[in-house]
N, C-alpha and C positions, 0 to 999 in steps of 0.2 A: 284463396284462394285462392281457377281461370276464366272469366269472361273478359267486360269490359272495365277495366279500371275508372278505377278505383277509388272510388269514394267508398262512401258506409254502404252503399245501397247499390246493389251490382243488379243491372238489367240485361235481360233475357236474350243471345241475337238470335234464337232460336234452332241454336246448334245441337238440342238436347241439354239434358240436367250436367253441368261442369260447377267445379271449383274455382273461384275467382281465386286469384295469386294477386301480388300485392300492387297498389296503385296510388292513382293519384289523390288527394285528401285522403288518401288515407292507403295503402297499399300500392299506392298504386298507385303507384298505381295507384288512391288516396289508399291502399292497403290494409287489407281487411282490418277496419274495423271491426269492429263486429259484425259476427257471419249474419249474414240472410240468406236463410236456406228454402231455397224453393222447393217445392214437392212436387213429386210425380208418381204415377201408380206406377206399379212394376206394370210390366207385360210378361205375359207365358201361357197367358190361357183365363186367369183365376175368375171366379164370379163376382159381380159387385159388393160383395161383403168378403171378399176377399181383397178386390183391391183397396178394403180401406185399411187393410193391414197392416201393406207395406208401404211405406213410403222413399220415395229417395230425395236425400237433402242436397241442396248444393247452392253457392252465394255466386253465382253465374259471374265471373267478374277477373280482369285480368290486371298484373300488379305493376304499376308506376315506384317510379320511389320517393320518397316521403321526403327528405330535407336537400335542401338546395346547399350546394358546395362553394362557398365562394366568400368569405369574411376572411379578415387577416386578425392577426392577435396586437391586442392594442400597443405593442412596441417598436411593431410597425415589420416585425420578422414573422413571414406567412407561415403558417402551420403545415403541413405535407400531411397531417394526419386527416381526422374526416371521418366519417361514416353515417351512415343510413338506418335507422330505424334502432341504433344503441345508442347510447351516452361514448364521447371518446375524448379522452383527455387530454391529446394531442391539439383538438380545435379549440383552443380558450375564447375564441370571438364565434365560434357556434354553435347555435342550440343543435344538438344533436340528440337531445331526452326525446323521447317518445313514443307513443305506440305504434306499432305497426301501422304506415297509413298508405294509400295508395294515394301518391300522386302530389302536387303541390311544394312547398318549400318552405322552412325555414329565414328569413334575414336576421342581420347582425342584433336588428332595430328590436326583437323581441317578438314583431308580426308575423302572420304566418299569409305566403301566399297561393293559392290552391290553386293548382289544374287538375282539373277532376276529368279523368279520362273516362272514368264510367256513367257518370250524375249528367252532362252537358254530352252535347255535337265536339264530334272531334274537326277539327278545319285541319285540309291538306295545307300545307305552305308552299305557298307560290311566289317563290322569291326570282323577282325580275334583276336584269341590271343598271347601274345607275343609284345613284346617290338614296341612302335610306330617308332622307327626311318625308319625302311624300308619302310615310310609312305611319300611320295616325299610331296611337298607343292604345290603349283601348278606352274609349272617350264617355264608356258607360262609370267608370271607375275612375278615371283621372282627366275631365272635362278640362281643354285648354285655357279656353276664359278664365274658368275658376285658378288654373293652376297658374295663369299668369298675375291673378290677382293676386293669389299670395305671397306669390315670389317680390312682386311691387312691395307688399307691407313689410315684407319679411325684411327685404334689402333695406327701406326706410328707415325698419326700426333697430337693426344693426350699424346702420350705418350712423345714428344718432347716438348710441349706446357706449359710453367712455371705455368701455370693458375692452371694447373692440379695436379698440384704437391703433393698436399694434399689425393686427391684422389688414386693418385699413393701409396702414405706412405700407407694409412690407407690401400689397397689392399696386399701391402707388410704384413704389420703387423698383417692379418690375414693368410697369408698365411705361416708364419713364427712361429703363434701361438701354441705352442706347451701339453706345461699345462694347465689346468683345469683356473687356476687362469690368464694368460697370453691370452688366450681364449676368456675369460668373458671380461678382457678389451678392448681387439681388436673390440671386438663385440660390449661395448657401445662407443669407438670411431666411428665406423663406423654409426651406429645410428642416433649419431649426427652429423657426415660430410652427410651423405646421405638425413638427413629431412631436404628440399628446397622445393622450387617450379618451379625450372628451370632444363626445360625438357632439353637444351642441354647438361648442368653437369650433368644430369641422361642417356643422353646419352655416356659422356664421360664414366660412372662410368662403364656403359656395356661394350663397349668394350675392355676397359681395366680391364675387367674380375673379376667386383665385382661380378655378378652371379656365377659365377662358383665359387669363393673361397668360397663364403657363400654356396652352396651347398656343398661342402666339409667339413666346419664345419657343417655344420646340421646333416650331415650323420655320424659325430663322438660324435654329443649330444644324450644325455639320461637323462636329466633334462628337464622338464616342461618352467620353467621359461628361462630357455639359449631358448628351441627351443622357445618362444614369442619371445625373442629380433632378433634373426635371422630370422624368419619369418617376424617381421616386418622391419627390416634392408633390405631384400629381396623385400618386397611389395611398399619399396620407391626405390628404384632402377627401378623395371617394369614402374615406371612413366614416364619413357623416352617414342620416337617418334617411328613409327610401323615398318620402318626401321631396328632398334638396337632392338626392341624386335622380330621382326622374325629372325636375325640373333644369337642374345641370344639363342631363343628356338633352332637353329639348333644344334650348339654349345655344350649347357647343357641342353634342353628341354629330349630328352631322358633320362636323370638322375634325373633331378630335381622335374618332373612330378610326376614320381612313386614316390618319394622319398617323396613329401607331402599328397599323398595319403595314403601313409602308415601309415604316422605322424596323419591323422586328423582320419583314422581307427580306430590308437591306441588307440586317445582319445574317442573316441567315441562310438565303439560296445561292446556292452554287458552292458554298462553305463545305470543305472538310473538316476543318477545326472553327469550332465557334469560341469565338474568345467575348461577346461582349455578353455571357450571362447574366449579369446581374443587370442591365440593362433589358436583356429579353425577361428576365424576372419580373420586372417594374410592372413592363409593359403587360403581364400575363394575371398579375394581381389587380392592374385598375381594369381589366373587360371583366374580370372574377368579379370586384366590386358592382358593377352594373349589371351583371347578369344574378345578382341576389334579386333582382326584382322580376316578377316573374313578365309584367307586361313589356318588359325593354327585349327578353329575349328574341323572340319575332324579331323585329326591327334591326337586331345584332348578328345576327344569321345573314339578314339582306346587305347585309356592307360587302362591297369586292373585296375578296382576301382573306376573307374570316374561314370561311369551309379550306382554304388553302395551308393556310397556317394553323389549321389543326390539325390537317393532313400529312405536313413536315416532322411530328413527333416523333412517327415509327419508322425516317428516314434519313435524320438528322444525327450528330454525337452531340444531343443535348444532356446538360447534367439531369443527375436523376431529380433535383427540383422541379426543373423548369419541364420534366416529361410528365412529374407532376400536377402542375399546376396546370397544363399544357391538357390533362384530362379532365381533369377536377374542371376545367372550363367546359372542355364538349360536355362532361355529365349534366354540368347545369343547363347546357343550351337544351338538348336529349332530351328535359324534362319539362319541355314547353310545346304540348298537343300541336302550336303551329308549323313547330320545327321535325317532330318525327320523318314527316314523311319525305322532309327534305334532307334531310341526314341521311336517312335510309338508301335514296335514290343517287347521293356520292358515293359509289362503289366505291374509289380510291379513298374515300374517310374510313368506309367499314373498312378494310382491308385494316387500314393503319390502326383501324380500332381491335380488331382482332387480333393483327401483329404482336399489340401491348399487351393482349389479356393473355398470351399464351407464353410471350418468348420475354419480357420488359424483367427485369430482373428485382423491381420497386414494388412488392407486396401491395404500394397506396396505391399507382398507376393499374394495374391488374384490377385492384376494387373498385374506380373509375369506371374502367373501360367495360367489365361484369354492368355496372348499373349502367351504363349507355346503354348494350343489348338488353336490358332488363323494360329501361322504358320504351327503347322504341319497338318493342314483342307486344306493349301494350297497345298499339296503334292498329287497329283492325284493319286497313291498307295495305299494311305491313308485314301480316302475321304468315297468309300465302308463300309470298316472295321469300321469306325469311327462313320458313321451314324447308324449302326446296333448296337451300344452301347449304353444301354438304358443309362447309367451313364452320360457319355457324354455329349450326350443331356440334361435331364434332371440336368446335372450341369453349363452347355450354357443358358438354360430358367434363371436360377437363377440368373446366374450370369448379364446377358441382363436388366431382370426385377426389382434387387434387390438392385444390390450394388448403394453404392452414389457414389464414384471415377469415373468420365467421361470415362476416360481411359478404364476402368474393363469393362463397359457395350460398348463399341466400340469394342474392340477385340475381345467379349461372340458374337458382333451380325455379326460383320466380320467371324467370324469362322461361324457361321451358315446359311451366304453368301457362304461360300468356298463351303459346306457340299451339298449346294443345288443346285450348279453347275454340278455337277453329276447326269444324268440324271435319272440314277438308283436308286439315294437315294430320289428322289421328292416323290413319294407314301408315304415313309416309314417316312419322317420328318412330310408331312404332315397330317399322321393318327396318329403320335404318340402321347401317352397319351390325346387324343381325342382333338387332335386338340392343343394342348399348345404351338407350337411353331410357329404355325399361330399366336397366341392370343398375346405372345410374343413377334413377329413382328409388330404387329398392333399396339400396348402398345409404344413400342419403334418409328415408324414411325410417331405417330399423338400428343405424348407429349414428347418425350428427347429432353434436353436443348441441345445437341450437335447436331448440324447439319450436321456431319461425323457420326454418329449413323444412326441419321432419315435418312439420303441419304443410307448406308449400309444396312438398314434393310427394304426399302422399293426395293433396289433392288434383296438382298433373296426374298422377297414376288415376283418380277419381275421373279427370276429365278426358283423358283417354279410353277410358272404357265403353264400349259402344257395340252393337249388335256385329259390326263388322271386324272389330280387334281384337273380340272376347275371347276366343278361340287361340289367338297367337298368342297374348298377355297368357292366359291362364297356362299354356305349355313352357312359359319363360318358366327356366329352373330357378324353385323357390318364392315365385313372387306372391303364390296363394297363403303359403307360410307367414314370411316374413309383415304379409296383411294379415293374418289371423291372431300371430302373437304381439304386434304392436295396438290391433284394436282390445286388447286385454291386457297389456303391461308395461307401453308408453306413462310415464308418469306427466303427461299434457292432455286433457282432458279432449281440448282440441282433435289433435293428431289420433287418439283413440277412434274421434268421430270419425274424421275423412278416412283412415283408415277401413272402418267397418263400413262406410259411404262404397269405398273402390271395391270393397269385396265381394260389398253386395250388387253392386250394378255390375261388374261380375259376374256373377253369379246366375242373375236374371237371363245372362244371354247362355249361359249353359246346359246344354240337355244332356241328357241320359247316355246319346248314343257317342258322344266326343268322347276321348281317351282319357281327357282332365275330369272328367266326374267323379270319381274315386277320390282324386285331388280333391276336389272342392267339398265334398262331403267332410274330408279332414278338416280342412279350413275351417268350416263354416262349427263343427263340432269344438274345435279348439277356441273359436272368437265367440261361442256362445255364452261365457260367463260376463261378457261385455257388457256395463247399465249404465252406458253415458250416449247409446242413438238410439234409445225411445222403442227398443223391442223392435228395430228392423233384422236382425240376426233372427229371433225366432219366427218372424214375419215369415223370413226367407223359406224356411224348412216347412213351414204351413202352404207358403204359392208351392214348390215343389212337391208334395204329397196328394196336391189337387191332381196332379198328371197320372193316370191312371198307370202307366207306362213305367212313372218312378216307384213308385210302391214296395215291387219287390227289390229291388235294386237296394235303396232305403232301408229297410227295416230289415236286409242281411248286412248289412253295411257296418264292423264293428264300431259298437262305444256310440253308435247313434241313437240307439232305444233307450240306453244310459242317462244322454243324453238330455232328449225329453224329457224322461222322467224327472231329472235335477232340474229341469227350466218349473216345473210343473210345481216341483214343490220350495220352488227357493222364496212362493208368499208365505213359508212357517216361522221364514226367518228375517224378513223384512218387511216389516209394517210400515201398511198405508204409502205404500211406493209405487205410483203409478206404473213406472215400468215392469216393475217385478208382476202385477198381474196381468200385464198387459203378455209378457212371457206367459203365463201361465197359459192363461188363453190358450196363444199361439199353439204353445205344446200340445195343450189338449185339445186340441182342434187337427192337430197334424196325426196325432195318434189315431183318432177318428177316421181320418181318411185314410189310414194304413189300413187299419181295420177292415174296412170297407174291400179291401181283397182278402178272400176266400184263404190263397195260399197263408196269407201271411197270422190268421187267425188262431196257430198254435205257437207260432213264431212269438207273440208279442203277449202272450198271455204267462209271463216272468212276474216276480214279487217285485221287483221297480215300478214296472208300469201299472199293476194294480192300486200299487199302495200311491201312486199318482194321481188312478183314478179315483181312489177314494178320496181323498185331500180333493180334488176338485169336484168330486160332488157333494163336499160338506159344506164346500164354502157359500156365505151369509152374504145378505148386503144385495143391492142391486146389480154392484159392479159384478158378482158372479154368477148371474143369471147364464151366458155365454159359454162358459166354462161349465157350469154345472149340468148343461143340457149335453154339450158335449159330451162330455165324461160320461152319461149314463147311454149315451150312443152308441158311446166307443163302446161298453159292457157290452150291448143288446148285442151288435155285432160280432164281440167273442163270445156270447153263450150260445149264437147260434153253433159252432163248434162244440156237443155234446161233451169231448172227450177234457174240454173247458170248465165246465159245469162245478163239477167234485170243487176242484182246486180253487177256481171262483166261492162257491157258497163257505167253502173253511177259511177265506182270509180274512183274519182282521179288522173290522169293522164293516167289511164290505156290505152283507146283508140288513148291517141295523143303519147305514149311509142310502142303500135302496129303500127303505123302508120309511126313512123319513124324506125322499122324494119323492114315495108315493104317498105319504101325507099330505103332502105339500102342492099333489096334483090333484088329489079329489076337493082339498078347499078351495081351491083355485074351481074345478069344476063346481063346487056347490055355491061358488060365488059368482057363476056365470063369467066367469074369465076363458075368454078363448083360447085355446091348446097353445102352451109357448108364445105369446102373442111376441114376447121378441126374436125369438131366434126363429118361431116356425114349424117347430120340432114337434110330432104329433105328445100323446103321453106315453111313453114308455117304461115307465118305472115298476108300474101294477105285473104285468106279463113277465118283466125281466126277475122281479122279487118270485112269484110262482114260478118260473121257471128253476131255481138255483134251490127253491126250500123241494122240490120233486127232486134234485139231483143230490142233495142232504139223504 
């Protein structure tokens, strides 16, 4: 769904019933997992056996994105590919399988690391200047003692191990390299000991401190071409397991950080033609390697030059790789709860971030820069500031609407699920640009081939709906429709839900006297065949007919008495289906209250609604207690119309259906059972039967 990301379990900020969109663990954002739909009564007046009617569901929760971006394919050539929440054949070193999660990441290692924007406290980041080491990791999950203990064993038992022995030379022989020319060799031996595909020798090469000698040589080159080969000597080493590279960064992350920052500055600022690519490449895949871990993020943000040099993508003639990779990096940092709000607060990062989603001409770069806005929409900090951005927005529409990559347009409509969880930003999304991101939503719910889109953006549409925006949604052309026919002919069981969710909390806020009631009468008739929300569609037509006000409105209202009648009798044809009686109910309960106006008492007295009423005052079983008192209520009320009577006594089993409910009241009376004791209802069965056999 929108609230707060996104784990499985989206918690309440008290903005009203919203759809969580995807997050962290899971959506999210940890991204919906699985929905948890909170309930709420409707409001409009109903009595308390009315509001148990209805309900409205929603997984209050806003969507993060699920897989971390940043593994290289083991030949040591980075992938450009990637994505979020599908399988993509383009990443051979990432797990990209999964279900929809909000929040958290995938590593190369197989682990999964979670930031759950909805499940924990979100922290603002408060990145100071000056050197990250004074920046702890997070010490609940990776205790320094511990972690230098096992770097000690680990190094011992490698460095004893014959296997490694190569490894060892080739660490020697850089660290021994003295000359220009002695240097350069060390460097393409190492090259080649190092490009494999086996993370445990990429582990060994760690702690027996290939990182650190190669940062020593790097900090002693001043050639182009040396720093390539060390750069990339360095970025096959990061391919080891999250273990050896958070104990690496501890290690030599303070040196090493700044030290590529500097390097890819050099090449880079002031540059109109950038010629050392594949050098800025190296450098862009080993911060990619460390930001697979989710606790090194933080720490990677506070280095001088980091938020800099992600800012140069949408200003630089970098190749379409390197503006790649150059995202694929922010997305990962974006999706660490400490960094959001520090990202967010770089105007000149957003800019460049929105730059790529809109004008980059790299489909990968564009679904990067989509899931940046995606996760930092999930930061409640954030969400204010974010919707007051006409760009923003206006680059979410586009990006929703436009692009062809499944991916690009799930993240634009996810983010504008988060946006709209905020109960502050409802108005303002949905007045902007006169409506566009309604139109947007609607666009996306009733035709995307992705069924994680349609389900996302019909719960933005869910999460927007509110006493105050009901009235302008319900006049968007179309939007009542396009809710009515996807909560009955989406084939995603889901998306049927939030659908008939939006239409009905909708609905709730519309009365009689608005211009869209006519509208919504349609809707609400056409989503009625719907039996995947638990009978809140015929709920709806039962709180509405309690309104003394809608009655006649209602019951001249074509194909609505049709209607009922089909809710009333579709238990003939689906057995032991709570929802299907639970409709019934409703119907005949809605009937009842129509009834209950005078006017309308020659109006509703048709062979539909009789042979409705009859089917629900036949019905057996406890569960039809409700129904079957109704139904003989709703009669009482149309026989009080005489001119009723005739027509009543000649249909259909009608009289031998009264007749065994007034059996069924004098045993109940000769058993001392008090009148209706569940519904309440005095006996009316005895009076309505003499009444109809005098009009025979």
């Amino acid at each position: 769904g929108g609230g707060l990301p996104r784990s499985n379990s989206y918690p309440n900020n008290g903005s009203g019933n919203t759809v969580g969109s995807n997050g962290s663990t899971g959506g999210g954002r940890n991204t919906p997992t699985g929905q948890n739909y909170h309930r709420r009564v409707a409001t409009g007046g109903p009595t308390e056996e009315e509001k148990k009617q209805y309900v409205d569901y929603d997984d209050n929760a806003t969507y993060t994105s699920h897989h971390t971006h940043g593994s290289n394919n083991s030949n040591g050539i980075y992938s450009q590919g990637g994505g979020r929440f599908v399988p993509s054949p383009n990443n051979s070193g990432i797990d990209t399988s999964g279900h929809e999660r909000r929040g958290g990441g995938h590593s190369v290692s197989g682990g999964m690391s979670v930031a759950s924007a909805g499940s924990g406290p979100r922290f603002a980041a408060s990145v100071a200047g000056g050197s990250v080491s004074s920046r702890p990791l997070d010490v609940n999950l990776h205790d320094n003692v511990r972690q230098k203990g096992i770097a000690k064993r680990k190094r011992k038992e490698y460095s004893k191990d014959p296997k490694y022995t190569p490894v060892r030379r080739v660490v020697d022989e850089l660290n021994k390299a003295i000359g220009v020319e002695k240097r350069r060799s060390a460097i393409e031996r190492a090259c080649t000991e190092f490009d494999h595909a086996n993370e445990q020798q990429h582990n060994a090469e760690l702690y027996l401190g290939a990182a650190n000698v190669l940062c020593l040589v790097l900090s002693m080159s001043e050639q182009e071409e040396e720093d390539r080969r060390i750069c990339s000597a360095l970025e096959m080493v990061y391919r080891a397991e999250r273990d050896a590279v958070i104990i690496s960064y501890q290690d030599v992350g303070a040196a090493l950080v700044p030290l590529l920052l500097r390097k890819v500055a050099g090449y880079e600022k002031g540059r109109k033609v950038i010629t050392a690519e594949a050098t800025i490449a190296n450098i862009s895949r080993i911060l990619l390697h460390m930001t697979r871990i989710s606790e090194l993020r933080v720490p990677l943000v506070g280095h001088p030059g980091m938020l800099a040099a992600l800012e140069r993508v949408a200003t630089l003639p970098l190749s379409m790789e390197n503006r790649v990779l150059r995202m694929r990096l922010l997305a990962n940092l974006a999706n660490s709860e400490g960094n959001k709000v520090t990202i967010f607060n770089c105007s000149s990062l957003m800019e460049a971030t929105m730059k790529v989603a809109t004008l980059d001409k790299s489909e990968n770069a564009r679904e990067y820069a989509s899931a940046v806005l995606m996760d930092l929409s999930s930061c409640p900090p954030n969400q204010v500031a974010m919707a007051r951005m006409d760009k923003v927005l206006a680059t979410l529409v586009k990006l929703a609407v436009v692009e062809d990559k499944m991916e690009t347009r799930e993240y634009a409509v996810s983010a504008l699920q988060n946006l709209a969880f905020e109960k502050q930003n409802r108005m303002q999304l949905v007045s902007y640009g006169s409506g566009v991101v309604i139109e947007a939503l609607k666009k996306c719910t009733s035709s995307d081939s992705n069924d994680k889109t349609r389900r996302r953006s019909a719960g933005a549409l869910t999460n927007l709906a509110c006493d105050e925006t009901a009235e302008k949604m319900a006049n968007h052309s179309g939007l009542f429709q396009t809710l009515a026919e996807s909560s009955v002919a989406d084939k995603n069981k889901d998306v049927q839900q939030r659908a008939t969710l939006a239409l009905t909390k909708l609905a709730n806020s519309i009365t009689v006297k608005m211009s869209c009631w006519d509208t919504l009468l349609d809707a609400l008739i056409t989503a009625s065949p719907c039996n995947v929300a638990d009978g809140i569609v015929s709920a709806m037509f039962r709180v509405k007919t309690r309104s003394e006000e809608n009655r006649t409105s209602m019951a001249n209202h074509p194909r609505l008495l049709d209607t009922l009648a089909q809710l009333c009798l579709r238990t003939k044809d689906i057995d032991n289906e709570k929802s299907a009686y639970k409709d019934c109910e409703n119907a005949t309960k809605s009937i009842a209250h129509l009834a209950n106006d005078p006017l309308n008492h020659k109006l509703i007295c048709n062979k539909s609604i009789l042979a409705a009423l009859v089917h629900g005052a036949s019905l057996a079983g406890q569960t039809g207690v409700v129904t079957r008192d109704a139904a003989i209520l709703a009669m009482e009320r149309m026989a009080m119309e005489h001119a009723n009577r005739p027509m009543m006594a000649r249909f259909p089993g009608m009289l031998v259906t009264i007749a065994q409910a007034t059996e069924r009241e004098m045993n109940e009376e000769l058993n001392g059972i008090p009148a209706s004791s569940v519904t309440g209802q005095p006996r009316l069965a005895k009076p309505l039967l003499m009444s109809l056999l005098v009009a025979m």
